[in-house]
C-alpha positions in Angstrom: 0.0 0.0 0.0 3.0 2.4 0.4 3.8 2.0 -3.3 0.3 2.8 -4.0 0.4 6.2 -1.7 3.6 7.4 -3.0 2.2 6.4 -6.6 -0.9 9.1 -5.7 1.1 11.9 -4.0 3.8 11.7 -7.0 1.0 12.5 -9.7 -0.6 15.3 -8.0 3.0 16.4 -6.8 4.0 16.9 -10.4 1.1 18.1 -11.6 1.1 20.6 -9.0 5.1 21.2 -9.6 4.6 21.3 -14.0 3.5 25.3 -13.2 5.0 26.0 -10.0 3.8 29.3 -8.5 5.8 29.9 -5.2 8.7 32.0 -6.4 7.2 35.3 -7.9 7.6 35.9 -11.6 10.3 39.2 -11.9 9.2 42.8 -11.4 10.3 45.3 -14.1 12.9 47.8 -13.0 10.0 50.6 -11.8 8.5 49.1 -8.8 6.0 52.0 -8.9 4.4 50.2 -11.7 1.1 48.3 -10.6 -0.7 45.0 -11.7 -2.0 46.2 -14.9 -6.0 45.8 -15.1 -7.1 43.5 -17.2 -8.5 46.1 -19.7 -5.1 47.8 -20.5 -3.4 44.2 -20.9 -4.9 44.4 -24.5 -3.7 48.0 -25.3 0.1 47.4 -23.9 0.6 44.3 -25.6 -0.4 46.1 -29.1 2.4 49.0 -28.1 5.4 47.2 -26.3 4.6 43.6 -26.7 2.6 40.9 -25.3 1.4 41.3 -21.2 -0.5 38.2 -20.4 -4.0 38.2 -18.0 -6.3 36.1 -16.8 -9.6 37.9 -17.1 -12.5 37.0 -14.8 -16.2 38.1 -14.9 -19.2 37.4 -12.6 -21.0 34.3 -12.4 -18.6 32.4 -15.1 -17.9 28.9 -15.2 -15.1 27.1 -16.4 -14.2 23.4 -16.6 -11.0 22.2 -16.5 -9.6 19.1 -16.9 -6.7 17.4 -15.9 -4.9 13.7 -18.0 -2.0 12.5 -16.8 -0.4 9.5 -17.7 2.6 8.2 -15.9 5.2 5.0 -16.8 7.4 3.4 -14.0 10.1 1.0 -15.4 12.1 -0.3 -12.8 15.4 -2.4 -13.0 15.2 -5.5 -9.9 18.5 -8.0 -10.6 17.8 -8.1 -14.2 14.5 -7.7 -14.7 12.4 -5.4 -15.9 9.1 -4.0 -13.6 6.8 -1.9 -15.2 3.6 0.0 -13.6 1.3 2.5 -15.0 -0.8 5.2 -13.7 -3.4 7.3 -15.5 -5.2 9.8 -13.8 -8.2 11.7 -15.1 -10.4 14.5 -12.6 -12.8 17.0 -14.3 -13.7 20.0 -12.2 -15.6 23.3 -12.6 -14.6 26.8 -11.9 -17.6 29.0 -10.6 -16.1 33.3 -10.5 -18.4 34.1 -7.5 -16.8 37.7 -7.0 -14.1 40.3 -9.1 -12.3 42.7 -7.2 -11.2 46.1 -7.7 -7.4 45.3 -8.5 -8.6 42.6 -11.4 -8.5 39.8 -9.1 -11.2 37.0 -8.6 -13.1 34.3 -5.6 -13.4 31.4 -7.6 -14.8 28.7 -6.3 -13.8 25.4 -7.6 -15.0 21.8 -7.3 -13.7 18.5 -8.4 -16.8 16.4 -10.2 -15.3 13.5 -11.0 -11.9 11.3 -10.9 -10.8 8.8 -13.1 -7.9 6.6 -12.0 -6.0 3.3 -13.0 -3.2 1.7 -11.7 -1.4 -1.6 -12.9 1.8 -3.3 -11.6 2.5 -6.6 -11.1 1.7 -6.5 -7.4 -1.7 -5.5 -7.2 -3.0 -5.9 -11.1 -5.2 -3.8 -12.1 -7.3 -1.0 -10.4 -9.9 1.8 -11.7 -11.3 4.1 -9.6 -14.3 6.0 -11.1 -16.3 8.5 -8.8 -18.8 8.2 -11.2 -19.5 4.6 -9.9 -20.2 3.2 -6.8 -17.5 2.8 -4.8 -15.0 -0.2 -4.4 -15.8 -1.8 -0.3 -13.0 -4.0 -0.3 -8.9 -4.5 -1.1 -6.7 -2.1 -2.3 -9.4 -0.7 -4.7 -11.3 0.4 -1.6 -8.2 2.1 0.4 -7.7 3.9 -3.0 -11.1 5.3 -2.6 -11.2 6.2 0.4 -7.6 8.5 -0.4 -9.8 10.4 -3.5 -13.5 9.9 -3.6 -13.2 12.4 -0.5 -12.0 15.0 -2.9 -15.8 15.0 -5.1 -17.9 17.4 -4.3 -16.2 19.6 -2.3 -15.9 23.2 -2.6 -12.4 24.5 -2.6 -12.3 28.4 -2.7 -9.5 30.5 -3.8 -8.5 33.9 -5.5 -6.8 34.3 -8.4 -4.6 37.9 -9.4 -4.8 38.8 -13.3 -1.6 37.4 -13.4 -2.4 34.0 -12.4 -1.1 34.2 -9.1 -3.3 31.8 -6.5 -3.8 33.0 -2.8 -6.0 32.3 0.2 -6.6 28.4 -0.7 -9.5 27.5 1.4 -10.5 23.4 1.2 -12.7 21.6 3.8 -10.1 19.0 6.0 -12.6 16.4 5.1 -11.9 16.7 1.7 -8.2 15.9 2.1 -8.7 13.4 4.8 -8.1 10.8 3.1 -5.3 11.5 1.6 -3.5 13.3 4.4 -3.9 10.1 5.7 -1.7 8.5 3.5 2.2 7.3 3.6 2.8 11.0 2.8 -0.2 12.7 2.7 0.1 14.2 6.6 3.7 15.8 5.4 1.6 18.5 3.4 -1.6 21.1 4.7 -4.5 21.5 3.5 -3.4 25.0 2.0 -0.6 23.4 0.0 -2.7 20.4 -1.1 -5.3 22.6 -2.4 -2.9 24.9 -3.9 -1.3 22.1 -6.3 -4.9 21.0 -6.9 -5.5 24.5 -8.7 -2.7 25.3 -10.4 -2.8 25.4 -14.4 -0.9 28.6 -15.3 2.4 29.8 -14.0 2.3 33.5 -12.8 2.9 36.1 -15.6 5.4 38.5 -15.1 4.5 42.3 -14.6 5.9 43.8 -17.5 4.4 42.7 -21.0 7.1 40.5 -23.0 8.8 40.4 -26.2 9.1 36.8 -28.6 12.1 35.3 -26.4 11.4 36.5 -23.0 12.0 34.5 -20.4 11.5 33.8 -16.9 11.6 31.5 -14.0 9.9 29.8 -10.7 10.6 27.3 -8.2 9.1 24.8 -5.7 8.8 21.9 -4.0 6.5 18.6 -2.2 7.7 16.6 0.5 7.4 13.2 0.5 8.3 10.4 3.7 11.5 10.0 1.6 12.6 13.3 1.0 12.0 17.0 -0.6 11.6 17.1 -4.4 12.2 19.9 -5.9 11.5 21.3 -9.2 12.2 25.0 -11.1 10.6 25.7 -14.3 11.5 28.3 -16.8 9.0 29.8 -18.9 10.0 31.1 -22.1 7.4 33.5 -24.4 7.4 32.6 -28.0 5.3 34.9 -29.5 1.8 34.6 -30.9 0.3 31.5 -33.1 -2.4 31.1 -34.7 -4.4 27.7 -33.8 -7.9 26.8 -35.8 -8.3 30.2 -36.6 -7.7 31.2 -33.1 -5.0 34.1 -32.0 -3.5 32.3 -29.2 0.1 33.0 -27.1 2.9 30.5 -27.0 5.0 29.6 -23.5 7.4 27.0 -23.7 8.0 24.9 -20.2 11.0 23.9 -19.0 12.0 22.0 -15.8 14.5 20.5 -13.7 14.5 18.9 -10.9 16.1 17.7 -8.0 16.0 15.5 -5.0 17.0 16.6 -1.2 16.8 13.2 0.9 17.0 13.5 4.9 19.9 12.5 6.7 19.6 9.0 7.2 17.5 8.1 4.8 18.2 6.3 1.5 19.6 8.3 -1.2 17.8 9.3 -3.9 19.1 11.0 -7.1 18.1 12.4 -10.6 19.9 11.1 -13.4 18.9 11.4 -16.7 16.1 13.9 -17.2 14.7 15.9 -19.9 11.2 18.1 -19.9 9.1 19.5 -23.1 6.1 21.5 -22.6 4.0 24.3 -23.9 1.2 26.2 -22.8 -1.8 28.2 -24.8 -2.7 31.7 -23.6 -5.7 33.3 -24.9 -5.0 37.1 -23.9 -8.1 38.2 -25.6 -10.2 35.8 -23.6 -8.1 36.1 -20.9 -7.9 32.4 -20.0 -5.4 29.8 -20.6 -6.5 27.3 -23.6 -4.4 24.5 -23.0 -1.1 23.1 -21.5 0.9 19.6 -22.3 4.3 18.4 -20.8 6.4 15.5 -21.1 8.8 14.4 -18.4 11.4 11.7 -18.9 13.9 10.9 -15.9 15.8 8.8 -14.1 15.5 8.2 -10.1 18.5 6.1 -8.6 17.9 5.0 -5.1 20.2 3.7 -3.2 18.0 1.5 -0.8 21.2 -0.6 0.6 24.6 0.0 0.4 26.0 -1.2 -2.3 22.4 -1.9 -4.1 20.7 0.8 -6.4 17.9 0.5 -7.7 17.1 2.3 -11.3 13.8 3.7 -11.9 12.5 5.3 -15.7 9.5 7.4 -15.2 7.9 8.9 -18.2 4.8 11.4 -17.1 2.5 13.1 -19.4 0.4 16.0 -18.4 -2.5 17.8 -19.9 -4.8 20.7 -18.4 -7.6 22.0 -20.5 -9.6 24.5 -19.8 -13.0 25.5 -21.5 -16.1 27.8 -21.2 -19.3 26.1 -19.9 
């Protein structure tokens, strides 16, 4: 079952991690200047380039949903163990309230999670919220980690930029999964937080075809802190289905900070491809994918390492309801 947990926390972790918002995008060289309002977004990025804005209005609703699929291959003697996780949750976006400065209460639920896991171990398991649940074995400590999660309101605030703030999430949502190998290391607030992020923070100046900039964070896990910075680079406008869209390609690295004592755990290989689809006019991100391929090594006896391939591909996408 501890496989299992880590399997859970690692998929939201990365999700979570793929737009990391703790570190603040960079502030142009005139601190007096102020988050732009969304209405004068438009107007500088037709004069001194393109200044990215989420735009929010009353009573709108959004969906958004999540894919990720993730591939463990792990080297035991000389054999081969592969394991698969796909995760699927769907969840709406309701703007209850816009504040002066631009900014926006949404409040946010999840309305349904679609998960399967396969390794040799346990086989197969689905967890569908949709149906009724699983009462006994693995399948049933699965749903009691995530079927918590339906159905509850999770309220936040959201800055023009994309910055999220004042997480708010019942502690019977996250029960369950606080409960897990794992789970208790995080709060509520931080669970919630990697929950509803899908766009990085945009930085305060508008941006020219090569920009770049950069953010950090991390998730603690029983075996150590992972930690991930992504840099974000603008590449200019595109044109998708007749759509004027932005371009941001996603970079990340990452690295692994094990406690003293523990067993040591290290990236090796690792490469990340990933790009994201602002729509400035609508103000709203259309769509983000990333690919992660790396490496762990962990060293769980001295003398024996053990070699593990993860490939993990995410997907948000967000639409109008």
């Amino acid at each position: 079952m501890r496989s299992l947990c880590l399997a859970v926390l690692l998929s939201f972790g990365c999700a979570g991690l793929g737009v990391a918002q703790d570190s603040p995008a960079p502030e142009p060289a005139d601190s007096s200047q102020a988050d732009s309002s969304p209405a004068a977004a438009d107007q500088d990025a037709a004069e001194q380039g393109a200044q990215l804005r989420w735009k929010f209005n009353t009573d709108q609703n959004l969906k958004v949903v999540m894919s990720q699929e993730m591939t463990q291959d792990m080297k035991v003697a000389e054999t081969t163990v592969s394991s698969s996780t796909t995760n699927k949750t769907w969840s709406k976006w309701h703007t209850t309230e816009v504040h002066p400065d631009g900014s926006a209460t949404i409040l946010s639920e999840v309305t349904r999670i679609l998960m399967t896991i396969e390794n040799p171990v346990t086989g197969k398991m689905v967890l569908d919220t949709d149906q009724p649940a699983e009462e006994e074995g693995q399948a049933a400590q699965l749903e009691a980690m995530l079927r918590p999660m339906v159905g509850a309101e999770i309220r936040n605030r959201m800055s023009p930029r994309g910055k999220v703030s004042d997480v708010k999430i019942p502690d019977e949502a996250l029960a369950g999964l606080q409960g897990a190998v794992g789970g208790g290391m995080m709060s509520a607030e931080k669970l919630g937080e990697m929950m509803q992020k899908v766009s990085p923070v945009f930085p305060e100046q508008a941006m020219q075809e090569g920009d770049s900039w950069t953010s950090g964070s991390e998730v603690k896990t029983p075996v150590g802190n992972m930690k991930v910075d992504s840099t974000y680079t603008y590449e200019g406008p595109v044109e998708v289905d007749g759509r004027p869209l932005h371009s941001i390609r996603v970079d990340m690295t990452m690295d692994f900070e094990a406690p003293e004592g523990g067993p040591s755990i290290k990236f090796g290989d690792q490469k990340s491809t990933g790009v994201m689809l602002f729509d400035n006019q609508a103000g709203r991100l259309i769509r983000s994918d990333i690919e992660q391929v790396f490496t762990l090594k962990v060293e769980a006896a001295p003398g024996q390492v053990l070699e593990q391939k993860i490939t993990q591909k995410t997907s948000n996408v967000v639409e109008e309801l």
